[in-house]
C-alpha positions as CSV (number, residue, x, y, z in Angstrom):
1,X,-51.5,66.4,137.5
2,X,-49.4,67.1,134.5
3,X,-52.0,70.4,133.8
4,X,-51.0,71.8,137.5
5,X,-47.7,71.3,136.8
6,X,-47.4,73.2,134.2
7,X,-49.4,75.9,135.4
8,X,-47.1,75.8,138.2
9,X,-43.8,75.6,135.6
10,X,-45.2,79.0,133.9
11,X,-45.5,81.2,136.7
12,X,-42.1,79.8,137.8
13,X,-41.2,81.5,134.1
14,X,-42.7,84.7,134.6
15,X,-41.1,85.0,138.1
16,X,-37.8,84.8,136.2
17,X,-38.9,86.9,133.5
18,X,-39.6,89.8,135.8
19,X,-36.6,88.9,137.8
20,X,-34.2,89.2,134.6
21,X,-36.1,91.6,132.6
22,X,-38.1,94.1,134.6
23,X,-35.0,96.6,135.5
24,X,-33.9,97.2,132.1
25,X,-36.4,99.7,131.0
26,X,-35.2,101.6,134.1
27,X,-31.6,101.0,134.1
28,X,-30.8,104.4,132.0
29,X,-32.7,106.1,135.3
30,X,-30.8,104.3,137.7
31,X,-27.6,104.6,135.9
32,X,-27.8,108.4,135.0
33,X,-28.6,108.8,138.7
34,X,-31.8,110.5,137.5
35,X,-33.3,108.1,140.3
36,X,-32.9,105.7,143.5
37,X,-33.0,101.9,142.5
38,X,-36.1,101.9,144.6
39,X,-38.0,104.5,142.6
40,X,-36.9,102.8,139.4
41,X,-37.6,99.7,140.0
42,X,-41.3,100.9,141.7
43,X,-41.6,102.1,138.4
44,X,-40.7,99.6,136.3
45,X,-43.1,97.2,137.9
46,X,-46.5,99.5,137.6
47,X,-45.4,100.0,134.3
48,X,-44.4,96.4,133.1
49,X,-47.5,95.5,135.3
50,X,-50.1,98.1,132.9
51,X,-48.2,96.6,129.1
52,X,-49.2,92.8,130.8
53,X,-52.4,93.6,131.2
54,X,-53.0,95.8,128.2
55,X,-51.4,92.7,126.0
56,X,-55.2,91.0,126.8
57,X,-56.3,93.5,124.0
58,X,-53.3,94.6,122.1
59,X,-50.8,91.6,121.7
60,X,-52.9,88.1,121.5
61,X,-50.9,87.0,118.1
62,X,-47.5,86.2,120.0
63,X,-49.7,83.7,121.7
64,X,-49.9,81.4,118.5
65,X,-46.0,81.9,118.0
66,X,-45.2,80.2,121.0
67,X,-47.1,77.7,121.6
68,X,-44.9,75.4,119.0
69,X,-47.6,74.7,116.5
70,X,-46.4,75.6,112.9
71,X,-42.8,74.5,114.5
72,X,-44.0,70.9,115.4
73,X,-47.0,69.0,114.7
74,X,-49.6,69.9,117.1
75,X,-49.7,66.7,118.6
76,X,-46.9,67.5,120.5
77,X,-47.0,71.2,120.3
78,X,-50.6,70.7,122.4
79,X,-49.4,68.1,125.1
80,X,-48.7,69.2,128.5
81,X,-45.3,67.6,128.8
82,X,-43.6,69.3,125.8
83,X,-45.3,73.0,127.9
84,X,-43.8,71.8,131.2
85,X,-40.4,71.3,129.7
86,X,-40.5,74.3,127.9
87,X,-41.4,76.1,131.1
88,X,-38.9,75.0,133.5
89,X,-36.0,75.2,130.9
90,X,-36.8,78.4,130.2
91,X,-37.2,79.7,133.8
92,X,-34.2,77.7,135.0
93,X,-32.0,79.8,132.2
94,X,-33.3,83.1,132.5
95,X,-33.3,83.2,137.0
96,X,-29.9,81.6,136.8
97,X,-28.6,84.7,134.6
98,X,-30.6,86.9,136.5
99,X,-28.8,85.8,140.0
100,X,-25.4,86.3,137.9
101,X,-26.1,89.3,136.6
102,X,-26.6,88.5,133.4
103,X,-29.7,90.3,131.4
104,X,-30.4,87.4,128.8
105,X,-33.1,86.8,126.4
106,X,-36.7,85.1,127.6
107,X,-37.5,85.3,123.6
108,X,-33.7,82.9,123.1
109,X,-34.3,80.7,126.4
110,X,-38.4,80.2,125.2
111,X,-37.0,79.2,121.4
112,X,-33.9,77.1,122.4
113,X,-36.4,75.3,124.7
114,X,-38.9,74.9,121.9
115,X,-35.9,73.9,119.8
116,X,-35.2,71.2,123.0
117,X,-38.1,69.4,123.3
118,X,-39.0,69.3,119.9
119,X,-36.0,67.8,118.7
120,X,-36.3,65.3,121.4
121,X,-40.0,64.6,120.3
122,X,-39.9,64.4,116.7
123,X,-36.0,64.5,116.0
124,X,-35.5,66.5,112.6
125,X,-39.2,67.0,112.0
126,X,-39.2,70.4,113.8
127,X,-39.7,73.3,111.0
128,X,-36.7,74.8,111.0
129,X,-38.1,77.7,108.2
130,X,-40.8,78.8,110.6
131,X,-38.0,78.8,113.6
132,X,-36.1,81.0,111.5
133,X,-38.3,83.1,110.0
134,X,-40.5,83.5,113.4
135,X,-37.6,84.1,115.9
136,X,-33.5,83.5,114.7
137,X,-33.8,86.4,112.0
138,X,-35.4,89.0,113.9
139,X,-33.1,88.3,117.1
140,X,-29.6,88.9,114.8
141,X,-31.0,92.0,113.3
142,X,-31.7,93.8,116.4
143,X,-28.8,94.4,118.2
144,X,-27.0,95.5,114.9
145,X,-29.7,97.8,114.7
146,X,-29.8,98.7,118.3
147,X,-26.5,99.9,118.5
148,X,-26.4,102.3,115.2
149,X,-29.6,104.1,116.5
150,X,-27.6,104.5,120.0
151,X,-24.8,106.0,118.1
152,X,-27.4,108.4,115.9
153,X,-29.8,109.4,118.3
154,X,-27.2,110.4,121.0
155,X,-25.3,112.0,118.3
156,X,-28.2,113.9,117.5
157,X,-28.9,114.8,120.9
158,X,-25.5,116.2,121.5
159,X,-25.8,118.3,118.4
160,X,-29.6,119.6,119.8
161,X,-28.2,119.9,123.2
162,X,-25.0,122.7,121.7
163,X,-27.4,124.7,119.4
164,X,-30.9,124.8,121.6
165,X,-28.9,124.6,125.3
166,X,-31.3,121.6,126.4
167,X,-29.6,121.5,129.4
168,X,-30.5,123.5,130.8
169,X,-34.0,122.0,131.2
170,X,-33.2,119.2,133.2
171,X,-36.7,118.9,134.3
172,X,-38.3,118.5,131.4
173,X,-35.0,115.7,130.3
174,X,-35.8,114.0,133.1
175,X,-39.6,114.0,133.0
176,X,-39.3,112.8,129.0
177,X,-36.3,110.1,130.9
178,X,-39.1,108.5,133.1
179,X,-42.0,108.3,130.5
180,X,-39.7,107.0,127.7
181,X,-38.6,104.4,130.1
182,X,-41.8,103.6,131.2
183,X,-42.9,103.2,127.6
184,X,-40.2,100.5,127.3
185,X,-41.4,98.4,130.8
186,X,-44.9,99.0,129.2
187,X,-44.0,97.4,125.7
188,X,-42.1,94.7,127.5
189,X,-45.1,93.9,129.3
190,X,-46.6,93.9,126.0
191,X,-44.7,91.6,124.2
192,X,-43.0,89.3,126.8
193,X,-46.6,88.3,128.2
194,X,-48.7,86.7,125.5
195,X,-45.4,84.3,124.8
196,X,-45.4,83.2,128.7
197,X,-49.0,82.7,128.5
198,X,-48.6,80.7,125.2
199,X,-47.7,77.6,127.4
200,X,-50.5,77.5,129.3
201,X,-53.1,78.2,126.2
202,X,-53.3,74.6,125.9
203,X,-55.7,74.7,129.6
204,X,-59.2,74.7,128.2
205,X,-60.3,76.0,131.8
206,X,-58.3,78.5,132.1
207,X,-59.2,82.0,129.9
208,X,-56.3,83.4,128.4
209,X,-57.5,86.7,129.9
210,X,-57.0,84.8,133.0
211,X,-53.7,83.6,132.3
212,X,-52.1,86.8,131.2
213,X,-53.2,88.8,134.7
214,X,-51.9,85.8,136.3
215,X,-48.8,86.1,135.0
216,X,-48.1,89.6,135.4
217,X,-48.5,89.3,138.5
218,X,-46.1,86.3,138.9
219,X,-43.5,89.4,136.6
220,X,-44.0,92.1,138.9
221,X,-43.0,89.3,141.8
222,X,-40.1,88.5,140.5
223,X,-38.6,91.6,139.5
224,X,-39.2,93.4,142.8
225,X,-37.6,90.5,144.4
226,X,-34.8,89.7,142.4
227,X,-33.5,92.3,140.0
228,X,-30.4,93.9,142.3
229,X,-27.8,91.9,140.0
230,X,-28.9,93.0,136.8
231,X,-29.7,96.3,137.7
232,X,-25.7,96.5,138.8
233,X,-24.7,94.9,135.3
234,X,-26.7,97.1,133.0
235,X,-26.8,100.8,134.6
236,X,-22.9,101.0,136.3
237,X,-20.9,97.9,134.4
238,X,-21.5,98.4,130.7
239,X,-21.0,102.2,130.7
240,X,-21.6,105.1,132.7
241,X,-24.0,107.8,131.5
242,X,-24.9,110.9,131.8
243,X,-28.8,112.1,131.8
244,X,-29.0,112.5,127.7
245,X,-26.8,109.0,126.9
246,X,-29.7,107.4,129.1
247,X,-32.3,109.4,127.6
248,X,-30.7,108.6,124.2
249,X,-31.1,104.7,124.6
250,X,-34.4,104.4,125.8
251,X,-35.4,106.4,122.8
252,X,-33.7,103.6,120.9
253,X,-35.3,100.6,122.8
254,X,-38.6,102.3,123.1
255,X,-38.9,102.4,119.2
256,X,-37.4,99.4,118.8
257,X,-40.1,97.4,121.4
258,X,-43.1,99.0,120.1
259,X,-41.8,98.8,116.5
260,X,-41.3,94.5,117.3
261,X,-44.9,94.5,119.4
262,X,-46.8,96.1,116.3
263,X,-45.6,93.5,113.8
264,X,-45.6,90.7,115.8
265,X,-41.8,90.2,116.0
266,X,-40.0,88.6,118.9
267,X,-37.4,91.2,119.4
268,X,-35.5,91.0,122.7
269,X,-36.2,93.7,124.5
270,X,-33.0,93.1,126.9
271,X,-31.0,92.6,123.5
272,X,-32.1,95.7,122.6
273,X,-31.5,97.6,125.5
274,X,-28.1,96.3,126.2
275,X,-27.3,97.2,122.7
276,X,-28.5,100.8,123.2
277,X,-26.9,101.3,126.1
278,X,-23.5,99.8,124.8
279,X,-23.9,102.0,121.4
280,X,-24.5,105.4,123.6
281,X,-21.2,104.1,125.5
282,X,-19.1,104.0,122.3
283,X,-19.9,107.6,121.6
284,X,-19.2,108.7,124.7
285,X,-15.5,106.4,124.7
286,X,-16.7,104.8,128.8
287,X,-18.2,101.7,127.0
288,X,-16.5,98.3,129.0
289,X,-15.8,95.9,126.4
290,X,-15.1,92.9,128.7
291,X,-18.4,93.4,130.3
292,X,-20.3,93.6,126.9
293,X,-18.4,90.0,125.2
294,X,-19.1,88.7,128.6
295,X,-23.2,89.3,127.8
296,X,-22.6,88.7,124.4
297,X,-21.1,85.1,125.3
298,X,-24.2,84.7,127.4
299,X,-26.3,85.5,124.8
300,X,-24.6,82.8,122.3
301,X,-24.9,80.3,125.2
302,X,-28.3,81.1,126.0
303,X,-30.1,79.1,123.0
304,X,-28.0,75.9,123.4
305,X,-28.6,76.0,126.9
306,X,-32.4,75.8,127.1
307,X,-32.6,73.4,124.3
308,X,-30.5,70.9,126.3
309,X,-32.0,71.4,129.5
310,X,-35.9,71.6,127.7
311,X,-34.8,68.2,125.5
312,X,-33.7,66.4,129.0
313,X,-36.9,67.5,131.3
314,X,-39.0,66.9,128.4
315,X,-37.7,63.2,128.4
316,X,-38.0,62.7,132.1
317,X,-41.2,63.6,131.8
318,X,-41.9,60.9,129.2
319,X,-40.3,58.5,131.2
């Protein structure tokens, strides 16, 4: 029973994942009126659908980091009840930002949750170091990091654009505007996938091969179902943008994704592309700043949230 559950829980995740997270490698497209929500979102999906699957291959070490051993003994890292909690926490937080409009973190939601249950499990046994070093450093550094590049590279654009006239070539802008964005869907699919499928690793019938095309699918679901809020948050509320600011910020995330997926880093890609977008906004002086401490707040909360809603399921569960 509890194995179907979580099974259950996990594609419940991935729904939400998709729901909050699948737009966001297309926003720039949407936002830049490069394309219809409709094509970008089509896009997004086969794209986010092709970096699930190729994560069978190319991404099966973020499957260790979250499945909680090396955090907590694996005792409880390997019991069902401690993957359900961490499940439904999780996809509780991220679906109810997604129906806000607010494009949190999976990566935060997955390690407050892990945070939750743990310290409901073993109280102040839970490695802290390894929760650090595996997740809290790498998630402060990137938007920091996200936002300078935005600046630079749209900088550097701008300069290109005066002395070359790239303007003029809007085809080719927009061609290189679809396939950087579908590089960033791609590396989400990547890197979000292996750490949903983490929870159910612990299913000894279940192949993790098995598990990972499951859950893409159960991604792909949820964002072509539910992604209409935070598409409206990230490409028209944080900033309007022309076709090079949008071009400009994928650029950023794309490197940024591919740069966390190759070493195994938890970066955020919505952190990341948030931060982007917000950093190309400052240079171009249309940036909303009650819009971006609104997410920012939401990001702060994030963390505390799921570890408070994963330590209370997690002792219902017990119970």
């Amino acid at each position: 029973m509890f194995l179907i559950s979580l099974f259950l829980s996990t594609l419940f995740l991935a729904y939400s994942n998709g729901a909050n997270d699948n737009f966001k490698g297309v926003a720039t497209l949407f936002g830049s009126r490069t394309t219809s929500y409709q094509t970008a979102i089509l896009w997004a999906t086969i794209t986010t659908f092709a970096g699930a699957v190729a994560s069978i291959i190319f991404a099966s070490a973020l499957v260790k980091n979250f499945s909680g051993k090396g955090i907590l003994p694996d005792a409880i890292a390997n019991a069902p009840e401690f993957h359900i909690a961490v499940a439904i926490a999780s996809g509780l937080t991220v679906l109810v930002a997604a129906l806000t409009g607010f494009p949190i973190s999976t990566t935060h939601c997955l390690t407050g949750a892990i945070l939750g249950a743990g310290l409901v499990a073993k109280g102040l046994q839970v490695n802290f170091a390894a929760l650090g070093n595996l997740f809290v450093l790498p998630l402060l550094l990137s938007p920091v990091i996200a936002i300078a590049l935005g600046i630079g590279i749209y900088s550097l654009f701008e300069y290109l654009s005066e002395k070359w006239n790239l303007q003029s070539n809007q085809k080719t802008l927009d061609a290189c505007h679809f396939i950087s964005s579908g590089i960033i869907c791609f590396t989400r699919g990547l890197n979000d996938t292996p750490k949903i499928v983490s929870l159910i690793s612990i299913i000894d019938y279940f192949s993790i091969q098995g598990g990972m095309i499951t859950v893409a699918m159960a991604i792909a679901l949820g964002g072509l179902l539910n992604s209409q809020k935070i598409a409206e948050t990230m490409s028209e509320k944080i900033t309007s943008m022309n076709h090079t600011q949008g071009l400009s910020a994928n650029i950023v995330t794309g490197i940024l994704t591919i740069a966390a997926t190759q070493f195994g880093l938890p970066v955020s890609t919505s952190i990341v592309s948030v931060s982007s977008i917000f950093g190309v906004g400052l240079m171009g002086k249309k940036v909303n700043l009650g819009i971006f401490y609104q997410i920012l707040i939401s990001w702060i909360f994030t963390l505390p949230t799921a570890t408070i809603v994963s330590g209370i399921t997690y002792r219902l569960l017990q119970g």
